[in-house]
C-alpha positions as CSV (number, residue, x, y, z in Angstrom):
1,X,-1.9,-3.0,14.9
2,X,-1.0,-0.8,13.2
3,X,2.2,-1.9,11.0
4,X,2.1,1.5,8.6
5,X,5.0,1.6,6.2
6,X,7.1,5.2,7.4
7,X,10.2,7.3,6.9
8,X,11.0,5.2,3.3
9,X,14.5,6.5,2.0
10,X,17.2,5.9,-0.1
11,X,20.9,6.9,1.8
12,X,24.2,5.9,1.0
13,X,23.3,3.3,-1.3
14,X,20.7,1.5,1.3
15,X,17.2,1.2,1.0
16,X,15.7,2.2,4.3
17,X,12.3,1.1,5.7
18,X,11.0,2.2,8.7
19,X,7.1,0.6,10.3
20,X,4.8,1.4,13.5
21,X,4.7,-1.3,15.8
22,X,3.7,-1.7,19.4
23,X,5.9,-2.8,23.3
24,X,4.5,-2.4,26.1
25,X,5.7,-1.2,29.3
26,X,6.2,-3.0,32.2
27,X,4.4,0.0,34.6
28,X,1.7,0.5,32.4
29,X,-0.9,-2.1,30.7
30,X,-1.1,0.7,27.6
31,X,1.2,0.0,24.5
32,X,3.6,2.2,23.0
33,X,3.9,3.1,19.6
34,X,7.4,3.0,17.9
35,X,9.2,2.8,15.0
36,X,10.9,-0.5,13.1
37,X,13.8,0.0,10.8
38,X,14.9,-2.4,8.2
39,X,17.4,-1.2,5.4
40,X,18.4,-3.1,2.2
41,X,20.6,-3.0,-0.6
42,X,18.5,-4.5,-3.1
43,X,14.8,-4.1,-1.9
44,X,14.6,-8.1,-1.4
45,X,17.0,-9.2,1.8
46,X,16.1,-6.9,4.5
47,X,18.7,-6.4,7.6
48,X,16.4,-5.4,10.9
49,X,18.3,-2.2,13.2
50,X,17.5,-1.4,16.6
51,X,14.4,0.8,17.1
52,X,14.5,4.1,15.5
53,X,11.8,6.2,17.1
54,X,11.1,5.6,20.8
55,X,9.7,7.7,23.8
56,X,11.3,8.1,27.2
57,X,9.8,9.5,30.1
58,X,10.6,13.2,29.8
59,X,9.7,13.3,26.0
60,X,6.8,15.0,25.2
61,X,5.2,12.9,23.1
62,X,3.2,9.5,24.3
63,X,3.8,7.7,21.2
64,X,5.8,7.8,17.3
65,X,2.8,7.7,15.3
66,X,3.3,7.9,11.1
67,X,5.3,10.2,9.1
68,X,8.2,10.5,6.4
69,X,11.6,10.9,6.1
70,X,13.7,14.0,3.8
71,X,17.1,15.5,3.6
72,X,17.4,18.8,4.9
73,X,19.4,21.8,3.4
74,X,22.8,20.6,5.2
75,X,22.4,17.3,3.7
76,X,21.0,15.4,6.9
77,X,18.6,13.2,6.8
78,X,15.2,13.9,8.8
79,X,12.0,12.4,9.9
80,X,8.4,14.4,10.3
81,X,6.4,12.4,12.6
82,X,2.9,13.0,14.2
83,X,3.7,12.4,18.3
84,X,0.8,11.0,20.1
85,X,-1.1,13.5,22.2
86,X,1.2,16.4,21.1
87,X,1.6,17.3,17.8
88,X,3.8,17.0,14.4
89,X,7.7,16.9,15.3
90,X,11.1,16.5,13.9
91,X,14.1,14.0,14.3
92,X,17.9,14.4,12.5
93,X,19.9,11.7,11.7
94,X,23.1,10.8,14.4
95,X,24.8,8.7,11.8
96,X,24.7,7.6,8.1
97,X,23.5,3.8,8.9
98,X,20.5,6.0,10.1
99,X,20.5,4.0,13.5
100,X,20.4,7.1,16.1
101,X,17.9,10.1,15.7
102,X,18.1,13.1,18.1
103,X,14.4,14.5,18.6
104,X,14.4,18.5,18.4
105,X,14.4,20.6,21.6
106,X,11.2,22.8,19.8
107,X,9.4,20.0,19.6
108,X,6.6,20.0,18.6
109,X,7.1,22.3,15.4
110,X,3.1,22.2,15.5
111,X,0.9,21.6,18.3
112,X,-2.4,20.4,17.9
113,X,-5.3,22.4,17.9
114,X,-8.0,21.9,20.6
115,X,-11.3,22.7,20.7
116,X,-11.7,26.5,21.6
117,X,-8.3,27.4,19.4
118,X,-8.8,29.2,16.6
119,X,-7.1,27.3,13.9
120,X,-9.6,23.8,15.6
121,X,-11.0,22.5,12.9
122,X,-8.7,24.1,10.1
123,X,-6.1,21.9,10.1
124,X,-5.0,18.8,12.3
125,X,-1.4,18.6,13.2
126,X,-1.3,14.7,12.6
127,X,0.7,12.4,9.9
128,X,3.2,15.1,8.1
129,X,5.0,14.1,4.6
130,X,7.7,16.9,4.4
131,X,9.9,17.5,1.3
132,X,12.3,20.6,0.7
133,X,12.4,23.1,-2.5
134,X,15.7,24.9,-2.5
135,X,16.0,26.3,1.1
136,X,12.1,26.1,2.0
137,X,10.3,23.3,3.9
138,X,6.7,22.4,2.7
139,X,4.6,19.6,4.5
140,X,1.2,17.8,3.9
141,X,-0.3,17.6,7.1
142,X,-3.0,14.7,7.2
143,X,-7.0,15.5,8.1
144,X,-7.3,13.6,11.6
145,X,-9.8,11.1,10.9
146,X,-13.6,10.9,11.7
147,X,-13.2,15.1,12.3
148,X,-14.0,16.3,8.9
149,X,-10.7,18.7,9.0
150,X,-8.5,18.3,5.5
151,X,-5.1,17.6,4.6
152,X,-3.5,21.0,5.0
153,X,-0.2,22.4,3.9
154,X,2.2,23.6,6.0
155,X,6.1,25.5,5.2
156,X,8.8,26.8,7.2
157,X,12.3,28.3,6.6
158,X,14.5,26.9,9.4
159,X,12.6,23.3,10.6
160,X,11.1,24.9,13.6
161,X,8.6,27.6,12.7
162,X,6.1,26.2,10.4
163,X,3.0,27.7,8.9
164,X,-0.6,26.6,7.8
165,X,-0.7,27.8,3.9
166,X,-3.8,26.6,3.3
167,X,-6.2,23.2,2.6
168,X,-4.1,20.6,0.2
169,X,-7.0,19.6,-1.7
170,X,-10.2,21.5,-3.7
171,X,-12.9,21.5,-1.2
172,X,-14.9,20.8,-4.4
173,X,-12.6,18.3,-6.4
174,X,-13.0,16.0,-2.8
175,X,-16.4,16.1,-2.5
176,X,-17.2,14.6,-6.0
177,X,-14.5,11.8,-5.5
178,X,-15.2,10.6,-1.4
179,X,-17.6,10.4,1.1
180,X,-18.1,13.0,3.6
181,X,-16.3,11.0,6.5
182,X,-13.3,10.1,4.7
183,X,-9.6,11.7,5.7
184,X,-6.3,11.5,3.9
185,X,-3.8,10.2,6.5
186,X,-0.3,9.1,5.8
187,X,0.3,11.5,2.9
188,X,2.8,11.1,0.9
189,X,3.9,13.6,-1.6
190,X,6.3,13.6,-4.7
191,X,7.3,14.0,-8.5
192,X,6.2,11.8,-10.9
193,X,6.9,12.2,-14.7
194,X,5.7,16.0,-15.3
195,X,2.9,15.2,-12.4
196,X,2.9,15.6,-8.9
197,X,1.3,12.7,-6.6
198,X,-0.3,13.0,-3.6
199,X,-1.1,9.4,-1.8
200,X,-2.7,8.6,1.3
201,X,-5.1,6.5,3.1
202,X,-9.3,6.8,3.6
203,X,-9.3,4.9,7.6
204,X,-13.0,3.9,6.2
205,X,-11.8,2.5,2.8
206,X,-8.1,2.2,2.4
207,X,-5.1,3.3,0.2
208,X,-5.6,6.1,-2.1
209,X,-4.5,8.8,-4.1
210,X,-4.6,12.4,-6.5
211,X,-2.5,13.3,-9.5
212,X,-2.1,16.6,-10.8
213,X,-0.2,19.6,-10.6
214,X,2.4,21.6,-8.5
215,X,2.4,24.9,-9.1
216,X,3.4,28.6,-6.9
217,X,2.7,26.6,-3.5
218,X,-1.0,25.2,-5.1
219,X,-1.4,21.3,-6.1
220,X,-4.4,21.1,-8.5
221,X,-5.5,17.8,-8.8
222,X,-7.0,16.2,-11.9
223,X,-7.7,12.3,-11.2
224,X,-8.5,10.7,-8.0
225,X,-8.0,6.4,-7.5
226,X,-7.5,3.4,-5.2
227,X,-5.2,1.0,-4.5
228,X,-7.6,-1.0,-2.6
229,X,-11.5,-1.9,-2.6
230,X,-13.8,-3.3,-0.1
231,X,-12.8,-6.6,1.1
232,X,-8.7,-5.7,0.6
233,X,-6.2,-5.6,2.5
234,X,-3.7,-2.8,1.2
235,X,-3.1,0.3,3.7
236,X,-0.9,3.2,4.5
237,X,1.8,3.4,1.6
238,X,4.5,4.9,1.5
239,X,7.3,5.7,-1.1
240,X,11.0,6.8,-1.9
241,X,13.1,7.7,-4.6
242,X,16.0,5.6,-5.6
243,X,19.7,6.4,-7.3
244,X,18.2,5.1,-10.4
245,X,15.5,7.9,-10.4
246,X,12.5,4.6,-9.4
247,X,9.7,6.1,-7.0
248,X,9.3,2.8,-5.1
249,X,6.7,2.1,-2.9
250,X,5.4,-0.4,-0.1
251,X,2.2,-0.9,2.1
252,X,0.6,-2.6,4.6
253,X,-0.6,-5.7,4.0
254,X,-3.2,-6.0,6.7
255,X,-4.2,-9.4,8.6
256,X,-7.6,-11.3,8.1
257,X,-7.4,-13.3,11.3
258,X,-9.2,-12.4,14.7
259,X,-6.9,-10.2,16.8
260,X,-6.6,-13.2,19.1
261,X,-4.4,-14.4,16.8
262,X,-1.9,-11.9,16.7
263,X,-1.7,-12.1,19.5
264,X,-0.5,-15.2,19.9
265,X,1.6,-15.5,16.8
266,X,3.5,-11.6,17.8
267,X,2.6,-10.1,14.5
268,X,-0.6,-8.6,12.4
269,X,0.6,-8.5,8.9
270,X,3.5,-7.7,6.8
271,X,4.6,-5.0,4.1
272,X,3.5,-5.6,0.2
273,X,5.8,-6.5,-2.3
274,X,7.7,-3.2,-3.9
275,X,6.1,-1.4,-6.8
276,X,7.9,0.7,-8.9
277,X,5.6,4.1,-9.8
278,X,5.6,5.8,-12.9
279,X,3.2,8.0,-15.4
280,X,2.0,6.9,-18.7
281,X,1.3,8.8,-21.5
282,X,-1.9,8.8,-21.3
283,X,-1.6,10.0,-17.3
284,X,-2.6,6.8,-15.5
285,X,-0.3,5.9,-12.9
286,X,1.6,2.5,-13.9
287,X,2.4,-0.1,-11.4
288,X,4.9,-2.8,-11.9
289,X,7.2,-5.0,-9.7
290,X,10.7,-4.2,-9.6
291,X,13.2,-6.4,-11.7
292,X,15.3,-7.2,-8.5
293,X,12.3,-9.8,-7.8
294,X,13.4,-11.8,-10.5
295,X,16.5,-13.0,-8.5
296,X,14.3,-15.0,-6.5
297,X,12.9,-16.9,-9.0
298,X,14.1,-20.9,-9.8
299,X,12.6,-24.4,-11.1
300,X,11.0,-22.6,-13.8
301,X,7.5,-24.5,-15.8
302,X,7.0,-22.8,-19.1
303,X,4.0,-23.7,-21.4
304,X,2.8,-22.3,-24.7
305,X,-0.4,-22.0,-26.4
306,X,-3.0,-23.5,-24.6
307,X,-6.4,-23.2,-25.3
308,X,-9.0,-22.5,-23.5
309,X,-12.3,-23.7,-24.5
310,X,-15.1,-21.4,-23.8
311,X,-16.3,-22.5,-19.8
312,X,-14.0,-25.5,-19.5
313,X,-11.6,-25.5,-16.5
314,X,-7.8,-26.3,-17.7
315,X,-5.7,-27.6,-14.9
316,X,-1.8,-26.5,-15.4
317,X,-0.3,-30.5,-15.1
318,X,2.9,-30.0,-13.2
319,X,2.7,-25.9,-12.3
320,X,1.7,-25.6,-8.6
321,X,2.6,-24.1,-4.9
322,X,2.2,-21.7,-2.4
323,X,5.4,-19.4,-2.9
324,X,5.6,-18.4,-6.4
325,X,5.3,-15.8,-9.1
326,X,3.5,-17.1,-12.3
327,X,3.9,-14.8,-15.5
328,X,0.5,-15.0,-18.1
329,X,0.0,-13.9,-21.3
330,X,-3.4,-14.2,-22.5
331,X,-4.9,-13.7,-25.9
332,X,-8.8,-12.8,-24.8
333,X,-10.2,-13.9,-28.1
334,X,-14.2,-13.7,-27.7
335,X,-13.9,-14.8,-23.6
336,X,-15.9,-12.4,-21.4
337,X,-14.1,-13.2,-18.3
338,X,-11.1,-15.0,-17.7
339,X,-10.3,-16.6,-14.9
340,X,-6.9,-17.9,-12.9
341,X,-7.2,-20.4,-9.9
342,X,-4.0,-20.3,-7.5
343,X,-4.0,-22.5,-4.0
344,X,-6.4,-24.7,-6.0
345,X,-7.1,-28.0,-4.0
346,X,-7.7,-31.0,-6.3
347,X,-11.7,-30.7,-5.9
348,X,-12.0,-27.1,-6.1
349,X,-12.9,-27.1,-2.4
350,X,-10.5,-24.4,-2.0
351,X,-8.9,-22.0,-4.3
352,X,-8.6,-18.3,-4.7
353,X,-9.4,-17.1,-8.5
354,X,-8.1,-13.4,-10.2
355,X,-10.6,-12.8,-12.9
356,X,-10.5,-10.4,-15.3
357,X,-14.3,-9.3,-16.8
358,X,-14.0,-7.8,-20.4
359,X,-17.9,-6.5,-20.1
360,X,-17.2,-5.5,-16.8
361,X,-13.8,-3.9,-17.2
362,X,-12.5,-4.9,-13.9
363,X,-10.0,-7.1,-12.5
364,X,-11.2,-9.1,-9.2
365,X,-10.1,-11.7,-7.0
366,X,-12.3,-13.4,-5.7
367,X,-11.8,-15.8,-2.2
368,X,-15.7,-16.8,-1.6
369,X,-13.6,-20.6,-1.6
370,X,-10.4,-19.3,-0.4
371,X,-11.0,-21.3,2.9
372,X,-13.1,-24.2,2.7
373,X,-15.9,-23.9,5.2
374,X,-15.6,-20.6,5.9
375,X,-18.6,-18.8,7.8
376,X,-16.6,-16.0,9.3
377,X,-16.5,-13.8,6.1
378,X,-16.5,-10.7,8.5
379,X,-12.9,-10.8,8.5
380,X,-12.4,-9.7,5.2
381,X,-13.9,-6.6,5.5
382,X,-12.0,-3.9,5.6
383,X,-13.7,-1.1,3.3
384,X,-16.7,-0.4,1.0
385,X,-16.9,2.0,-2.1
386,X,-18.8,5.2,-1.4
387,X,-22.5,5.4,-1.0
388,X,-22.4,1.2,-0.7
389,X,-24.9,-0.4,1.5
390,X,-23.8,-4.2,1.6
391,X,-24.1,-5.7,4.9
392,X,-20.9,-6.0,7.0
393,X,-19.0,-9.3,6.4
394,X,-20.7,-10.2,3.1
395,X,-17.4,-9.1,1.0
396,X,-15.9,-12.1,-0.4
397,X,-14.2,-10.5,-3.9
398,X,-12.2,-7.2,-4.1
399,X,-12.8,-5.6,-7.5
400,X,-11.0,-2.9,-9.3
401,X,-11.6,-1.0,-12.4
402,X,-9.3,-2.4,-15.6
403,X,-9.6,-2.6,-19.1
404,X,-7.8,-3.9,-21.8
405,X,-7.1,-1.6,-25.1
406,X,-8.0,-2.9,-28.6
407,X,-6.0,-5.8,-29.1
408,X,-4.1,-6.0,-26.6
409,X,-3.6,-9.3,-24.4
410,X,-3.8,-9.6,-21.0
411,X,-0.3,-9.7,-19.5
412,X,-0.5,-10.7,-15.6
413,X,2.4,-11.0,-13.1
414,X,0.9,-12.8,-10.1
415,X,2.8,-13.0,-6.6
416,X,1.8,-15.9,-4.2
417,X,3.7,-15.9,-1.0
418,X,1.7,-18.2,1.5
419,X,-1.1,-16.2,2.6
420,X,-0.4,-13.2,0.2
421,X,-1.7,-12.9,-3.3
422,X,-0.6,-9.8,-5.0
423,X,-1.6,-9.4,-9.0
424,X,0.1,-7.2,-11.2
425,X,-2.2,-6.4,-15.0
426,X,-0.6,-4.8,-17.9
427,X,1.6,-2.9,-15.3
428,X,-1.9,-0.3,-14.5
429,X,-3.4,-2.2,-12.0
430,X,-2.4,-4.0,-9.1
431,X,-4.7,-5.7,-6.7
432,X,-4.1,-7.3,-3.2
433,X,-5.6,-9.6,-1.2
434,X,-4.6,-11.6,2.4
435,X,-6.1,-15.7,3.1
436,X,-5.5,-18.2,4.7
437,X,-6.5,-22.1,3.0
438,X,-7.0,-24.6,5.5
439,X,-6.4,-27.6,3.0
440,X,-2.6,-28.6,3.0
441,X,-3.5,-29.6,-0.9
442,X,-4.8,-26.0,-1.7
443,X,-1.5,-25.9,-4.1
444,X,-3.3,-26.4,-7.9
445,X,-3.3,-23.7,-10.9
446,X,-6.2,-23.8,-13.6
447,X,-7.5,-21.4,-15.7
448,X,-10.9,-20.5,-17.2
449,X,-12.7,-18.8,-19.7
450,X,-16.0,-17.8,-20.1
451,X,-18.7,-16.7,-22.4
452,X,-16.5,-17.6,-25.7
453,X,-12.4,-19.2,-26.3
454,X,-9.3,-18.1,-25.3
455,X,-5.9,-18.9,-25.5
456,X,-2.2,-18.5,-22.6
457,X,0.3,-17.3,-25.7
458,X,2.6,-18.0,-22.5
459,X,2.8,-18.9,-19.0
460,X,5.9,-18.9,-16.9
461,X,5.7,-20.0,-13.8
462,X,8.9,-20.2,-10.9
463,X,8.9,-20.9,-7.3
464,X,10.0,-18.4,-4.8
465,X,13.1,-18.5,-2.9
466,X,12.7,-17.3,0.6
């Protein structure tokens, strides 16, 4: 812990990835934080490169904590990073495989404040996003968590003299949309449609973000959302732009087991599936898998119009697994909820079910039988909405908000890769969850509905290739 998704960018025709993760040194018992790099040519088979970001002993900085990657105004490529006990700093690009960075000499471009400076308390000099706009730099600076201090913004003319501008977001616009305690770490800020997004992470509730406007150095907000709710597992995005103009993004998919675990297994999660971003008419941010996940697909199941009977459990005959992507289409007729079981044992002692609630309008998954037996539901928690008071570890389904327009089916793209369930609906919505079945028959699909009939127009259904 952590495993934040950083320094996402497109080069040369190569996706490239970059995550925290943690070695430890043989003269001390602390861990260090670095960064992994993976790059890709088609966001699905993923070549790992030597470490990107390290410390030695005469660096300044203790640690590569998160940040982003951009191209500066010579056309090399760059990483902002928060170092650990020092400040925001800057790394160039050696080579074009992106394998070797040179750290500047001025780091850090911004120290961070302690108490008795004056700027302590203004800003926190901790998880930069940096872009460029014609020859100036601008950067989000994130608000370091659990001190109150915002996300700031910061711009410079020459990579090495930066200046606090002013707070990122409405004192007022944030107080009607989080809780006084939250922060917005990991920012990442970009272009989308005629929007600007800003996206972070809560440390209290998980991933997050703003869209609005970007205008003389001021971004105006207009809508706030999540991209995770309490009992997810969906943390620290991060995104980049590709040569066919996608804003493609990944996050951490976070790990429900006991650190003990880890531990012994040498990992503590692993990166979502890519989404490609983009802005809808009507200005909701649309979510959608990319089409390059498609090559992965084989021993296809189709069916066609199957009813379901108001509260009668349909099993899919001959459709089941752990590694697959299924592809719904769901006429809602008078159902109130609607219900699809995946890792489904035979008795329905396990099973995992996304639910969509028409009264409700939201989309749910809910893993209250996701492992038979279970009494250690405190594992799941990772975040509550603001102002809730439900008892630690009594999570057991992660809702979001989602509604279907008149007459329109349901249309959901689910992802299933062992202990990963990742649901896309109507491509607005996206949902996440991490668990882990006991039962080696937990491999069933059925669907429900309730409250009145409804009927799968289609349901295609492939296993997974590695």
């Amino acid at each position: 812990m952590p495993f934040d998704a950083n320094g996402a960018i497109f080069w040369k025709g190569r996706y490239h990835l970059c995550y925290i993760f943690q070695r430890f040194q043989d003269s001390d018992p602390t861990d260090v934080q670095c960064w992994g790099h993976s790059s890709s040519t088609d966001l699905i088979h993923w070549t790992q490169h030597p470490t990107a970001l390290d410390i030695t002993p005469d660096d300044p900085d203790r640690g590569i904590d998160s940040g982003s990657a951009f191209v500066t105004r010579e056309g090399r490529p760059a990483i902002i990073y928060h170092g650990a006990r020092l400040g925001n700093c800057i790394a160039l690009a050696d080579d074009d495989d992106l394998i070797h960075w040179t750290k500047l000499p001025s780091n850090p471009i911004v120290p961070h404040p302690l108490e008795g400076d004056s700027n302590f308390g203004v800003y926190s000099s901790w998880d930069p996003c940096a872009w460029r706009e014609g020859d100036t730099y601008y950067a989000v600076f994130g608000g370091l968590p659990h001190t109150g201090t915002p996300a700031t913004l910061f711009k410079s003319e020459n990579l090495t003299d930066w200046h606090y501008q002013h707070r990122m977001i409405d004192a007022d616009f944030d107080a009607k949309h989080l809780a006084a305690n939250d922060d917005l770490s990991c920012p990442d800020f970009f272009p989308l449609g005629d929007k600007h997004v800003l996206m972070g992470i809560s440390h209290i509730r998980g991933a997050r973000y703003y869209i609005g406007t970007w205008k003389d150095e001021v971004f105006t907000p207009e809508s706030h959302g999540w991209m995770n709710w309490a009992g997810g597992k969906f943390f620290a995005p991060e995104s980049l732009v590709d040569d066919k103009g996608r804003r493609i993004m990944w996050a951490w998919v976070l790990d429900p087991r006991p650190s003990p675990d880890w531990k012994m297994k040498g990992w503590p999660g692993a990166m979502s599936l890519p989404r490609v971003l983009t802005l809808g008419e009507d200005g909701i941010l649309n979510i959608a898998p990319p089409v390059e996940m498609e090559s992965l697909r084989q021993d296809r199941e189709s069916r066609q119009d199957v009813a379901l009977p108001r509260n009668k459990t349909i099993v899919i005959n001959g459709v089941e697994g752990d590694t697959m992507e299924l592809d719904v289409v769901i006429d809602p007729g008078d159902a109130t909820d609607i219900g699809i079981a995946v890792r489904r044992s035979p008795g329905e002692e396990e099973q995992t079910v996304i639910v969509y609630n028409k009264n409700e309008q939201t989309l749910s998954i809910d893993f209250s039988r996701s492992v038979e037996n279970s009494d250690n539901k405190a594992t799941w928690f990772i975040c509550m909405p603001k102002d809730a008071q439900a008892p630690h570890g009594m999570v057991t389904r992660q809702t979001a908000p989602f509604a279907l327009k008149p007459g329109e089916p349901l249309h959901l793209r689910v992802f299933l890769d062992r202990s990963i369930l990742e649901v896309f609906a109507n491509e607005r919505q996206c949902i996440t969850q991490r668990f882990v079945p006991n039962r080696l028959d937990s491999l069933g699909v059925a669907l429900r509905a309730g409250g009145g009939d409804a009927s799968v127009t289609t349901l295609d259904a492939w296993q997974l290739q590695p």
